[in-house]
N, C-alpha and C positions, 0 to 999 in steps of 0.2 A: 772191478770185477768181483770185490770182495764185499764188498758194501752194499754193490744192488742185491735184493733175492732174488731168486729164480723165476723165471717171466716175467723181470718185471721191465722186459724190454720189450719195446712193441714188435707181436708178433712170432715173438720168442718159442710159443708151444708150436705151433707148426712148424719152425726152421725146426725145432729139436727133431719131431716127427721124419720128418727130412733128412735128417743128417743121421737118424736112428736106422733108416730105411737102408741109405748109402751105405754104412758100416752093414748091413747085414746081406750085401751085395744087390739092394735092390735098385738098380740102377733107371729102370723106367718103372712107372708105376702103372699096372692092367688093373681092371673091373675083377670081383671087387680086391679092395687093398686086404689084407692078411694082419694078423696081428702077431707081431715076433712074442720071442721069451723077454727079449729086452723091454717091449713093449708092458709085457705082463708085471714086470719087476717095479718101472714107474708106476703103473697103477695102483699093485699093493701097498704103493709106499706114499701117508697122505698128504706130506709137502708139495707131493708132485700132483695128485690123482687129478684134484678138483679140476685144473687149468690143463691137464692132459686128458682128461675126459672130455672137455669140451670141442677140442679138436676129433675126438671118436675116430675109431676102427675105418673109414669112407674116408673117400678124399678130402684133401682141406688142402686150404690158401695156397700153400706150397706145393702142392705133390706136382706139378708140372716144369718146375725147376730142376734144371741140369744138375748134373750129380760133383758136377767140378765144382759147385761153387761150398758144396759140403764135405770138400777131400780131407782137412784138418779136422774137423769138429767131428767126424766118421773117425780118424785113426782116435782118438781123444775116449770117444767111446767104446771103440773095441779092447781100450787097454784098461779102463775101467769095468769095463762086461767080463775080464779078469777074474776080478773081485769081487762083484754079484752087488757092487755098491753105488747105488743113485747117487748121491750126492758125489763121488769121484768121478763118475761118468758124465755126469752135466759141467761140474768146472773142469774138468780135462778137456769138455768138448768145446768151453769160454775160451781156458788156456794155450790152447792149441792153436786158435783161431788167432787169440791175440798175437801167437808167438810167428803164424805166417803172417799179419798185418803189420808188424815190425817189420820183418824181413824185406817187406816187400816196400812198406815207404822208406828205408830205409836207402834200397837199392836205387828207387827214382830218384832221391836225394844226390846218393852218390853218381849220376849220372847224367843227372841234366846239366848242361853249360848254362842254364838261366834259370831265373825264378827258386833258389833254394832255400831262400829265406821264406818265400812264401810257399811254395810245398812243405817246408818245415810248422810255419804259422798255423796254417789252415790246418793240418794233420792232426796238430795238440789241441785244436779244440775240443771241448768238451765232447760234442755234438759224436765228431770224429772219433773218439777216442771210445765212445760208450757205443757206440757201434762197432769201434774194432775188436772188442774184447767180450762180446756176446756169440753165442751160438747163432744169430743171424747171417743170411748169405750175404749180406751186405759189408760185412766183413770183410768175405775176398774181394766184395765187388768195388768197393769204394778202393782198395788198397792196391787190386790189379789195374785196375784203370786211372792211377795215378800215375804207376810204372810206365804203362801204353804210353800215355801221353808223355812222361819225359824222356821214353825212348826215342820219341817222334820229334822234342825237341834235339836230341843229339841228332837223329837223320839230318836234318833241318840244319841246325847253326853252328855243324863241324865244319860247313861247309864244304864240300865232297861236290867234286862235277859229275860222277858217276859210282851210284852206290855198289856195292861188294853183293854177290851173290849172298855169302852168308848174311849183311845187314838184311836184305830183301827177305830172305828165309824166314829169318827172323818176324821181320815187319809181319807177314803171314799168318806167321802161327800164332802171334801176336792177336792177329784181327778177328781168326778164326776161334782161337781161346771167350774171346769177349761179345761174336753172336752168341754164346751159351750163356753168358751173363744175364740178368735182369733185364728185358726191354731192348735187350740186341745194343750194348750201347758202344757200336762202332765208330761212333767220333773220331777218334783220332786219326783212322784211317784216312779222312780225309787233309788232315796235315800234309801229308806227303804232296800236296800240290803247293809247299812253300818252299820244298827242297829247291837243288839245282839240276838236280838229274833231268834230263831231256825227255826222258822216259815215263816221268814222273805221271802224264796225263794216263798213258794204256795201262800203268802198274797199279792207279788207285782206281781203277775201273774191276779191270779183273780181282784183284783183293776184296773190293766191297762189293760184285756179285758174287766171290764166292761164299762172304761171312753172310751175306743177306739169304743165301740158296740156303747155307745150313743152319742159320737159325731160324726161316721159316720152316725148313722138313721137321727140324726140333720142336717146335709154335703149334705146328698145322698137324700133327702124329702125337702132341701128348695131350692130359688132361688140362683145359682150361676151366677155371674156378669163376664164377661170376657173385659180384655182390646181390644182395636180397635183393636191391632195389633196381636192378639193373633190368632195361627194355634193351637187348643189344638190334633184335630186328628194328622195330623202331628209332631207335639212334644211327642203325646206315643207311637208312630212308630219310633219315633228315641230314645227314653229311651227304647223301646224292642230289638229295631235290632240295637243300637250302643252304649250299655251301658259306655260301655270304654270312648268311645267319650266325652259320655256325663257327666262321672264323671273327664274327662282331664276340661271338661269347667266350670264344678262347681268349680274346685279349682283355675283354671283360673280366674274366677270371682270372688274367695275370694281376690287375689292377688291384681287384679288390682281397686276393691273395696276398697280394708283395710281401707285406710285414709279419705276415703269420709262418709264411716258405722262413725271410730272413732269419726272424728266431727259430724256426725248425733247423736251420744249419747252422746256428752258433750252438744252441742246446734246450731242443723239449725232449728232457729225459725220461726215465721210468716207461711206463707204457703207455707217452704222452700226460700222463699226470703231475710227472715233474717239472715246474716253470720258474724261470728266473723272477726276481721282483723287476718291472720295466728298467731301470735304471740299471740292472747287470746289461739288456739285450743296445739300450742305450750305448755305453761307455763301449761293450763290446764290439759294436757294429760301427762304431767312431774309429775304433781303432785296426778292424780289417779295411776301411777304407783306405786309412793315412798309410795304412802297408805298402800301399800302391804307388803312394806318389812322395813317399818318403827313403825308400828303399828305388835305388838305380838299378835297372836291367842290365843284366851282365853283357848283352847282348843287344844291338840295334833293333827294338821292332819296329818293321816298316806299316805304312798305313794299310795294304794288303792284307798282311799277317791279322792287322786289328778286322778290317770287314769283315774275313771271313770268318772269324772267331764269333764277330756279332751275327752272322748268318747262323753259325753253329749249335750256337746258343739259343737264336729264335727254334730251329727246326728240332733241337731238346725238348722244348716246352711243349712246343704243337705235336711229336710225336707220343710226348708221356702222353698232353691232357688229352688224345684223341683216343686212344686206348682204354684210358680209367671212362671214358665218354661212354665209350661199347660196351665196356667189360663192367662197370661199374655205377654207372651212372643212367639216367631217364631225362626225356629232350624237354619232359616241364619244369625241370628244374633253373632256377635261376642263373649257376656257375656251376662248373666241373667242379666235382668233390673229388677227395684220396689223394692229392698231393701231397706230399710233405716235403717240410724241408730238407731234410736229410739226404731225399736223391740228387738235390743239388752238390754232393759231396763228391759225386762217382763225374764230373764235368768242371769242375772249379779252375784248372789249368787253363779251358776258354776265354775265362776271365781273369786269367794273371796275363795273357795276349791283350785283351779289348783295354787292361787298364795299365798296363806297365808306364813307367816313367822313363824315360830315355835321358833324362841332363839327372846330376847328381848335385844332390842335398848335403850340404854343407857340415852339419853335425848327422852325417848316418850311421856313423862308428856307434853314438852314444843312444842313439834310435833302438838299435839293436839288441842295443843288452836294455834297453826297455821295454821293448817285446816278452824276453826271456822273463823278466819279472813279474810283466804283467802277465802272462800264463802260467807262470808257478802259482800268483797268488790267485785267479779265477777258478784251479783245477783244485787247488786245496778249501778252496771254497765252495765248490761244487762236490767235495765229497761229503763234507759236513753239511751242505745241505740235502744230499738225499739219505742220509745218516738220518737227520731229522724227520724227514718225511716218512722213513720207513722203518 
């Protein structure tokens, strides 16, 4: 948090714009956007202007983003707007964020009956980590939707034949919280069809039409941003009249993707400029695999559990890359652009289900605390290297 400078996270100036807006109660953004006092304060001051100018006074990338996901980085701000001081106002609005992305893996840890070595693994990644502690919404987003999901393992593997009104309540506000999120990412609502509850089929229907009713009224009533290059009429003329095509090039672009998304979720830091030398994304991606099959599930997963985890998974990808398609992308392009890897952060529990180990490994006690080392020694390696770089 201390090391990177300011923007030099992707994306960075418009989450702040955002989360400037939220702190000064602007909750939905109208035509045209306004420029605060706080607004005027970055400006004058010229660590910030350059890269806050370029976001300008009109809408940008962010302004159609729910206001929950900048609740911490808004209180971070208002207590530095205080002070009348930029620089306390930007890392208050880092340390804030950081301080609910703790909280919140923290609590999934404490709560899932499976998987807490690898909710703990994944979390300290680099990747994970330079994202939690940025002014980015992906902050709450990667860190609530870890929550969700080992909530939905406790529903799941306390094994309960009939859930509690209050779990259900819960489950809910849960699901309803996370249509506001980035890309609606309701995932784990659909867990609740691994429970035991009887009920389980009419409770994940209504739950996931009511997150899908309000995060489209949310979707469909605020400002959506399109990239330069984007033909969105053209691109739903070609998802109507050449579906085939179009699902030949989704899979195409997972293909020719894989390895760039892979390093994007261990760590392309900075604003993308920062890259491991291959042999970090190497040894690193060696050893989130062996996590899986070296480390025993606390918990039986059946083969169920696994399909529809791999279902989960495909319909992640096909929903991001159809969206970046519209919203971002033109049908003469070769493969969907704008993915990164890093959204694969806010879904990674799908794949602690597709890959868990069910029998147990024999030295896993001494695995363990070789995980712990090897992330002490990656993360302290990763400071000094964007030390260097910046």
């Amino acid at each position: 948090m201390i090391l990177t400078p300011p923007f030099k996270v992707a994306d960075e100036p418009g989450h702040l714009h955002r989360a400037i807006e939220v702190s000064n109660g602007v909750l939905w953004n109208k035509t045209p956007a306004k420029i605060s006092e706080t607004d005027k304060l970055f400006l004058s001051d010229l660590k910030y202007s350059l890269n806050f100018k370029n976001v300008g006074k009109d809408f940008h990338f962010q302004s159609g983003y729910s206001p929950v996901m900048y609740i911490f980085s808004a209180i971070g701000i208002k207590i530095g707007w205080i002070f009348k001081n930029t620089d306390l106002m930007f890392y208050l609005a880092r340390l804030f964020n950081l301080f609910a992305w703790l909280a919140l893996i923290y609590a999934a840890i404490k709560i899932t009956p499976v998987f807490k070595w690898q909710f703990m693994f994944f979390a300290l990644l680099p990747m994970s980590i330079f994202e939690g502690m940025s002014v980015s919404a992906d902050s709450f987003v990667n860190a609530f939707s870890l929550l969700f999901f080992a909530y939905m393992f406790k529903l799941i593997y306390d094994a309960k034949e009939r859930l509690s009104l209050k779990e259900l309540s819960l489950y809910g506000i849960f699901a309803v919280i996370s249509s506001l999120l980035k890309g609606c990412l309701v995932y784990p609502v659909f867990l609740l069809l691994l429970a035991k509850d009887k009920r389980k089929y009419f409770i994940t229907g209504i739950v996931l039409a009511l997150s899908v009713l309000i995060g489209g009224l949310w979707a469909f009533n605020n400002h959506i941003v399109l990239g330069t290059d984007a033909m969105p009429y053209e691109c739903k003329m070609f998802l109507i009249t050449e579906p085939f095509r179009y699902f030949l090039l989704a899979l195409k672009t997972m293909l020719l993707s894989s390895i760039y998304w892979f390093k994007g979720l261990i760590g392309i830091l900075g604003s993308t400029d920062v890259r491991y030398p291959l042999g970090v994304y190497v040894i690193t991606g060696v050893v989130c695999l062996s996590s899986f099959f070296l480390i025993q599930a606390e918990k039986k997963i059946l083969i169920k559990s696994r399909v529809l985890a791999a279902g989960l998974i495909f319909l992640f990808f096909m929903i991001m890359l159809t969206t970046l398609f519209v919203t971002w992308n033109n049908p003469l392009r070769g493969k969907i652009g704008g993915f990164q890897g890093r959204y694969i952060i806010s879904v990674l529990p799908l794949f602690f289900l597709l890959l868990a180990r069910n029998s147990k490994f024999k030295y896993e006690t001494y695995y363990k605390l070789f995980l712990l080392i090897f992330l002490g020694i990656l993360l302290i390696y990763s400071c000094f290297f964007i030390t260097a770089v910046y």
